[in-house]
C-alpha positions as CSV (number, residue, x, y, z in Angstrom):
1,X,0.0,0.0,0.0
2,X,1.5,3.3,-0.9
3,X,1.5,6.5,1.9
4,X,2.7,9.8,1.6
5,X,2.9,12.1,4.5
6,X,2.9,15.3,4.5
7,X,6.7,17.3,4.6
8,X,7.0,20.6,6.5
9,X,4.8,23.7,4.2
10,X,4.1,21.2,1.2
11,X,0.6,21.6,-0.6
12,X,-2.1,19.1,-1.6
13,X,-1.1,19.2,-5.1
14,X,3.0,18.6,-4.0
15,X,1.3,15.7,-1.9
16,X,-0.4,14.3,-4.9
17,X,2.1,14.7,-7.7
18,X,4.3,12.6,-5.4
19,X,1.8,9.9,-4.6
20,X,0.9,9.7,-8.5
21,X,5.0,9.4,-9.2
22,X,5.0,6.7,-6.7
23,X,2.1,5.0,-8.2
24,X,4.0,4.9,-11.7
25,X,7.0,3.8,-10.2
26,X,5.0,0.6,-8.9
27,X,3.5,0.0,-12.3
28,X,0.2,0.5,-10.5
29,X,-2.0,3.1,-13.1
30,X,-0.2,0.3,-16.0
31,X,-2.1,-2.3,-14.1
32,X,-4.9,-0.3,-13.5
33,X,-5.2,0.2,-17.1
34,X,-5.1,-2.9,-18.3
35,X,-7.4,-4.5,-16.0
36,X,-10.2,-1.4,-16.8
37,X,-11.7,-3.3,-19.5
38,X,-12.3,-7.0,-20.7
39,X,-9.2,-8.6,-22.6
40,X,-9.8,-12.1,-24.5
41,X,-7.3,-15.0,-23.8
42,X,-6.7,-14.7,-27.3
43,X,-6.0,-11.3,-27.3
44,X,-3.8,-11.5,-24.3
45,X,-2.0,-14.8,-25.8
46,X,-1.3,-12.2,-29.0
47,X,0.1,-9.6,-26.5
48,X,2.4,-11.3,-24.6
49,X,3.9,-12.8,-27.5
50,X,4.4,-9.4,-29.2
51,X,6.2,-8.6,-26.0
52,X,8.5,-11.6,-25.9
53,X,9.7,-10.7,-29.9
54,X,10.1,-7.3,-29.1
55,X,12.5,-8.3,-26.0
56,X,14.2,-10.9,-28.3
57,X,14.6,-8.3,-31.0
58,X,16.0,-5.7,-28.7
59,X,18.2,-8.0,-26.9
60,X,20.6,-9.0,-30.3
């Protein structure tokens, strides 16, 4: 679970631009995301295999 407390004079919005950097940094809104709307198996299959040629690619 992420926190933030507040430091010394900082403002709301300082408050929140850090929690939303934190969130990022946990791949939390990417997981949120993804998980926002129905995804086939199929499509999912297609996905992750898109993702393992791209690593393969990149990786030569």
């Amino acid at each position: 679970m992420i926190k933030v407390k507040a430091r010394g004079n900082e403002s709301i919005d300082q408050m929140l631009k850090r929690f939303k950097k934190m969130c990022e940094k946990e791949g939390l809104t990417k997981d949120i995301k993804r998980n926002s709307y129905y995804e086939k198996p199929s499509e999912r299959r297609r996905r992750r295999q898109r993702k393992s040629v791209k690593r393969v690619i990149i990786g030569q």
